[in-house]
Every structure is written in structure tokens, then in C-alpha cells.
C-alpha positions as CSV (number, residue, x, y, z in Angstrom):
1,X,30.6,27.3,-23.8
2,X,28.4,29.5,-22.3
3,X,24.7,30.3,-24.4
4,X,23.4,33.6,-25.2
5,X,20.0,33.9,-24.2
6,X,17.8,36.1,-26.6
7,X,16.6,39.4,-25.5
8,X,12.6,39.8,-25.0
9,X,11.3,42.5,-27.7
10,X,10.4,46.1,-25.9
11,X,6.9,46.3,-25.1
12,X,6.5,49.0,-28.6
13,X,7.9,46.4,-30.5
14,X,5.8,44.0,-30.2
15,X,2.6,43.1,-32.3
16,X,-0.6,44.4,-30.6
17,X,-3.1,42.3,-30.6
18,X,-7.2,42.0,-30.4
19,X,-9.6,39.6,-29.0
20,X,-13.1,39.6,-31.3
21,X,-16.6,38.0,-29.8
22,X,-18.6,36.2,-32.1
23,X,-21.6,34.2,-31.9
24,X,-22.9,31.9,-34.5
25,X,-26.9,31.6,-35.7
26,X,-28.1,28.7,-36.4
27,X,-31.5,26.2,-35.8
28,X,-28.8,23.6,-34.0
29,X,-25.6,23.3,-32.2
30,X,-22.9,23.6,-34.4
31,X,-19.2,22.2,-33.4
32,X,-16.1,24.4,-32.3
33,X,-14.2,22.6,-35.1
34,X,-17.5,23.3,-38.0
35,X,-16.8,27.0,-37.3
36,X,-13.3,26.9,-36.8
37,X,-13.2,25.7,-40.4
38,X,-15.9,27.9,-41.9
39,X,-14.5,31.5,-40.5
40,X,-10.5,29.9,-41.5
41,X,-12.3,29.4,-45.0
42,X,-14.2,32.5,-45.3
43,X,-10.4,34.3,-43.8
44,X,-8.4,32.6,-46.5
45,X,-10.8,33.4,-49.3
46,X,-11.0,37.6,-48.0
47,X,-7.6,37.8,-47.2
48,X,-5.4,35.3,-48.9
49,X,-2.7,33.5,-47.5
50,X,-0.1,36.2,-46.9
51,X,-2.5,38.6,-45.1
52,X,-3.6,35.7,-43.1
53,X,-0.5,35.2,-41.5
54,X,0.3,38.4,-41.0
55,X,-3.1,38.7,-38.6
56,X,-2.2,35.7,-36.9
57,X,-5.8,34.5,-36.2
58,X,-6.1,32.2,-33.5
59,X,-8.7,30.8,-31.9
60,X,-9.4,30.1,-28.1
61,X,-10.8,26.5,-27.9
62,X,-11.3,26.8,-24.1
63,X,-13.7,29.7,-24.7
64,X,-15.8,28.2,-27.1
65,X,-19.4,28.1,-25.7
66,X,-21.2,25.1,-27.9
67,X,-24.4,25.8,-25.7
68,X,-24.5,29.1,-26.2
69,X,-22.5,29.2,-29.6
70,X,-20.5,31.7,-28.8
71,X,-16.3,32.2,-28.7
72,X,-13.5,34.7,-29.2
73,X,-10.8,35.0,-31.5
74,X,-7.7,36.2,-31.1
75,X,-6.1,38.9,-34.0
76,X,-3.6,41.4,-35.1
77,X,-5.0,44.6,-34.2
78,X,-4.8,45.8,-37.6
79,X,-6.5,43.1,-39.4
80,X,-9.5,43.2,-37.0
81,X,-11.7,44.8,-39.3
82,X,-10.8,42.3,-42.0
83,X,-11.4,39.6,-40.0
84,X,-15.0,40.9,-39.2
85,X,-15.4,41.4,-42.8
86,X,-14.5,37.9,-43.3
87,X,-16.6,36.7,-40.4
88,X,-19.9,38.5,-42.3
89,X,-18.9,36.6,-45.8
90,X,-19.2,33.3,-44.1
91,X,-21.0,31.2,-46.7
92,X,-22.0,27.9,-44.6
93,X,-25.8,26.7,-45.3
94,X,-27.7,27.2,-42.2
95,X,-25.2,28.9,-40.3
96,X,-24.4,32.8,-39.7
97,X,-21.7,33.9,-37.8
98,X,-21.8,37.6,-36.5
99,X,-19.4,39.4,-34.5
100,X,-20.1,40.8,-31.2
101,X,-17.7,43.2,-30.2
102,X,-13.8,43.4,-29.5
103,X,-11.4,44.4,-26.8
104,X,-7.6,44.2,-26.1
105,X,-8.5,42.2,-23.1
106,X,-9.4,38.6,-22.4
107,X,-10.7,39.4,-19.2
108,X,-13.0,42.7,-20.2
109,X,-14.7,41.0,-23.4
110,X,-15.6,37.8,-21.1
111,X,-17.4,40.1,-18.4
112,X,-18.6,42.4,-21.0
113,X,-19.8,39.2,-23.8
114,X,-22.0,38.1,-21.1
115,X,-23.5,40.4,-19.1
116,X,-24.6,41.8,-22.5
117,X,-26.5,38.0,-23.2
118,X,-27.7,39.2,-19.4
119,X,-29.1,42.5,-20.4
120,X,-30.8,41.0,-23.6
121,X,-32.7,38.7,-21.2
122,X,-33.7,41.2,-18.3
123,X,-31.6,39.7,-15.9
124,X,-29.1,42.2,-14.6
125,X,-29.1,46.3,-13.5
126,X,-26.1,47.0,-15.9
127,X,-26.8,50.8,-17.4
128,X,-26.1,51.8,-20.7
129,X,-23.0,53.2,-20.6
130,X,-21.6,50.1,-19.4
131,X,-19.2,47.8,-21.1
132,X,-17.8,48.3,-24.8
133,X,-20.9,48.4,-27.0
């Protein structure tokens, strides 16, 4: 008996998806899991359940900075804006999370999410027309 192997879905067919920066505010260093929790949380209560599944947020563990308290999350492209909504409404006691900016690449938010931290500190020649924001 031979086994039919499914098709892949055409490139237009697919769900398009987002990558959002965000760092979090606070006095100490807060766990990946802490704000894991608090932006799932803050998501449910904006968006409730349904709509949180459909935006398929997922978060990148490996790129989860504890020193510098920073990490990306991965999104439907359109629920982006809901999930930086949700990401304002956080409502943790000494913690803020903000959002720093979004691409559709991995790759371009990394370079771009830290030479911006660069820029802030003097260290690099970067112009201002540089990057995404």
C-alpha cells in the first residue's frame, strides 16, 4: 500500500507572519518564563481565546536576553498590532514591557534590535536612515 504524501501549501497560501522586539523595564532582572506569563496574560485578557490562536503567538526562548531584558516574539501578521496593544496593557507590579519594533525577518530585527541599543549608547556610526525605526 503505497502513502500519499501531503502537498506543501503555495507560498500565497500560507499565513504570513511577524517577528515583534520587545524589551521589559524593570529595577531587576525579570525571568523569560515571568514575562512569558505576564504578555500570555495581558494577550488572553485583550484578545480572548479565539483571536489568540488565530495570531499564533509564539515566543523565541533562545532569543530571550535576561541581561539585557529583551526578546522577540513571533505573530500573525495581522494581529501584530493587537499584540502590541496587549504588550502596553501589561499589568505586572514593577514591570513594563514596551515593544520595540517589528520586521518579517529574524535576521533584520536581530541586527537592527541591537545596533539601535548601540546607537543609544554612542557606540556605532550607524545614520539615521538606517534600520527599521
Amino acid at each position: 500500500m503505497k502513502k500519499n504524501k501531503l502537498k506543501p501549501l503555495l507560498p500565497s497560501l500560507r499565513e504570513k507572519k511577524r517577528y515583534l522586539a520587545f524589551e521589559v523595564i524593570s529595577k531587576d532582572k525579570v525571568p523569560e518564563r515571568e514575562v512569558e506569563q505576564a504578555i500570555s496574560d495581558s494577550a488572553k485578557e485583550y484578545l480572548g481565546t479565539l483571536n489568540m490562536g488565530k495570531a499564533g503567538i509564539m515566543f523565541l526562548r533562545n532569543r530571550y536576553n535576561q541581561e539585557k531584558q529583551k526578546g522577540i516574539i513571533k505573530v500573525n501578521n495581522k494581529y501584530l498590532n493587537h499584540l502590541r496593544a496587549s504588550i502596553a496593557l501589561v499589568n505586572r507590579p514593577n514591570m513594563l514591557i514596551r515593544s520595540i519594533g517589528a520586521s518579517g525577518i529574524l535576521k533584520k530585527l536581530n541586527s537592527v534590535m541591537w545596533k539601535k541599543e548601540e546607537k543609544k549608547n554612542g557606540k556605532s556610526n550607524v545614520t539615521s536612515n538606517d534600520g527599521l525605526w
